[in-house]
N, C-alpha and C positions, 0 to 999 in steps of 0.2 A: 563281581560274583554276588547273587544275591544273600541275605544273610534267613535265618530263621526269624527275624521280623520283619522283613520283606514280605517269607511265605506267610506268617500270619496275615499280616494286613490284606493280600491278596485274596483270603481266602473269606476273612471277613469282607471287603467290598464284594465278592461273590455271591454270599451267602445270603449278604442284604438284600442284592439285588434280585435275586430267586424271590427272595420273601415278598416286595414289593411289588414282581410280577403274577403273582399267584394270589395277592390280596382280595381279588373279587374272583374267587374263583371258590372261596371254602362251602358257601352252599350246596354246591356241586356234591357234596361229599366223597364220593373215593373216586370222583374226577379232579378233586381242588388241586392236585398235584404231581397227580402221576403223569402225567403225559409231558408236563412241561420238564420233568425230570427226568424222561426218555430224551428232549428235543435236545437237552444240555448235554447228557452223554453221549449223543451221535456223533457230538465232534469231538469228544474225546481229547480233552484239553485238560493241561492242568493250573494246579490253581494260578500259577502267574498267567500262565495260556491266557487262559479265563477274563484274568483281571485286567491283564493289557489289553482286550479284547473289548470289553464292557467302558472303560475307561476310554480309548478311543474314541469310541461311540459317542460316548459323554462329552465328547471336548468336540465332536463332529456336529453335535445338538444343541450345543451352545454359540457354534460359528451360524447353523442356519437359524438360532434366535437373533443372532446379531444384524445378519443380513436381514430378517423381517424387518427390525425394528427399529433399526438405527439408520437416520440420515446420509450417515457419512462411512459404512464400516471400513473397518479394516481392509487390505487388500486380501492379507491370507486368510480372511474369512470367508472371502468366495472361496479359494482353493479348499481350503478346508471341509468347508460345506456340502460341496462334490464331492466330497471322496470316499463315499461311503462302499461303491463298488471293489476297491483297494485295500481299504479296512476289512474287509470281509473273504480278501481271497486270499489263499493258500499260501504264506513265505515261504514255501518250499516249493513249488510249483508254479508260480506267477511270480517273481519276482521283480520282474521288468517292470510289472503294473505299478506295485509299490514304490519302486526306486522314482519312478518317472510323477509321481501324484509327490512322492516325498519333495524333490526338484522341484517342483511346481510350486508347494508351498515354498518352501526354501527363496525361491525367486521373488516370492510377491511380498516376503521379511524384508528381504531384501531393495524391496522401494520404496519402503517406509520409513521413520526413520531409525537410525543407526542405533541400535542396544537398546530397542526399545521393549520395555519391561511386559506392557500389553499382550504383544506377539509372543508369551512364553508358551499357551497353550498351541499354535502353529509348531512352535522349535519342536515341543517336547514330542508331539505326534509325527512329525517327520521324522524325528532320530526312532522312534519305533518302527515305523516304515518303514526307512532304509535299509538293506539289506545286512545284514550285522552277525561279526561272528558269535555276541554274546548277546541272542535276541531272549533270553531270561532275563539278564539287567535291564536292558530297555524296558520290559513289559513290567518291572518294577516299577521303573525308573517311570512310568508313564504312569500307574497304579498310584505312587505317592505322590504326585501330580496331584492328580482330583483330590485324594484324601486331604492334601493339604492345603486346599482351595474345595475344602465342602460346601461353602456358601456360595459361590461361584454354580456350583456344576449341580446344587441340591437338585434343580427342575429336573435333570437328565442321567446324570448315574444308579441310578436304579429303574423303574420299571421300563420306561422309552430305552436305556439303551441295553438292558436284558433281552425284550424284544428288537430292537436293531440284530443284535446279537443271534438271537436263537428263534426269531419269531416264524422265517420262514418253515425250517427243522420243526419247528409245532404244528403248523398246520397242516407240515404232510404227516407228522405223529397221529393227529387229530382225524383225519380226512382217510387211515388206512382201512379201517372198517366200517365207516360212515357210509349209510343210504345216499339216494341223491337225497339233496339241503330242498331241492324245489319239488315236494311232492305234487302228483296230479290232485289228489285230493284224501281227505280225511285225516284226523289226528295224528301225529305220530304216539306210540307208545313212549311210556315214563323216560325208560333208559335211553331211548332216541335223542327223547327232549334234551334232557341233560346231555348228552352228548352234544347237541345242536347251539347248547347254552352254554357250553362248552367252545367250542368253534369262534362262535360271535363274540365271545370275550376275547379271544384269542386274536381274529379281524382285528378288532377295534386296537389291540395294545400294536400290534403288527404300524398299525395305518401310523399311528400316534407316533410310531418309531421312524420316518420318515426314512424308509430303508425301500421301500418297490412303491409302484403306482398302485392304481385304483385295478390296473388292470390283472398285472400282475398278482395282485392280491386275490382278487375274484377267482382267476387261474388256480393260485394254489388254493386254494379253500373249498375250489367244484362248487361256487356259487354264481348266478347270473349277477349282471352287476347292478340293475334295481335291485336284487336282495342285500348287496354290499350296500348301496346306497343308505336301504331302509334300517342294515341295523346300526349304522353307524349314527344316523340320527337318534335312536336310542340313547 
């Protein structure tokens, strides 16, 4: 059972993580945060929700740094890496998917070698996966995880895996009252703009979250994908 410093700490990794994601956004001025604070209430999650959620992400971002970058990774770094689809869906409604990505990691621990300490962030994301009758301790239990390995997961628990987390939910926040992005021609007006500057921050944390394609992206945003291209070189 989680305790009342569990839900703190949950709620602090949450709350960084907003902060983090919305950090190039305060220009905007009364775009710097509202919309990303519709995309996080859409799911309607709470603070463990939240935190096991983001925290996943984080240990998802750290397996596809590994796979970059490492000669020899891990095996449940592949598994892990993949699994962002799983992470993302519904324990209530998809559970299959979960159980079957959880196994999967689980497997590939398992041809490694025996209690090996490395493979912790694999263990701990499978046991959140797994279908579980007390999926609030897991999402702790996966929460002080990261927090206790902040050095470890500094690159990816906050702003990359905020947007893993919420970044698609933004850009349909963002794109509800949005013109088309590819006008035939002439300036947009002020409020556009920012909206539009708006949007492309939002791309770019999306893209960085390694959570859909290029394609996907462009889709949700109602951008062509030369425009995705051009602002992401930005």
């Amino acid at each position: 059972m989680p305790t009342s410093l569990d839900l703190d700490k949950a709620q602090a990794l949450v709350v960084a993580a907003f902060i983090d994601a919305t950090r190039d956004t305060h220009h905007l001025g009364e775009l710097a945060e509202q919309p990303w604070r519709d995309a996080y209430r859409r799911r309607q999650l709470g603070w463990l929700d939240a935190a096991g959620l983001i925290a996943a992400h984080a240990i998802r971002l750290h397996a596809v740094d590994l796979v970059d970058r490492d000669d020899s990774p891990p095996l449940w770094a592949f598994e892990v890496a993949e699994a962002g689809n799983a992470i993302g869906s519904d324990p209530t409604h998809d559970p299959d998917r979960r159980a079957v990505t959880a196994m999967a990691i689980r497997r590939a621990i398992s041809r490694g070698p025996a209690g090996d300490p490395d493979a912790e962030p694999g263990r701990t994301l499978a046991g959140w996966l797994f279908p579980n009758a007390d999926a609030d301790a897991a999402a702790a239990h996966l929460a002080a995880h990261v927090l206790a390995h902040a050095l470890r997961y500094r690159k990816w628990w906050g702003r990359p895996a905020w947007y893993a987390a919420f970044g698609l939910d933004l850009l349909d926040v963002l794109t509800e009252d949005l013109p088309a992005v590819d006008p035939a021609g002439g300036r947009p007006r002020r409020e556009e703009a920012r909206q539009r500057e708006a949007l492309r921050v939002a791309v770019a944390g999306v893209h960085a979250a390694r959570i859909a394609t290029k394609a996907r992206i462009a889709e949700a945003a109602g951008i062509s994908r030369p425009t995705l291209d051009s602002w992401l070189a930005r």
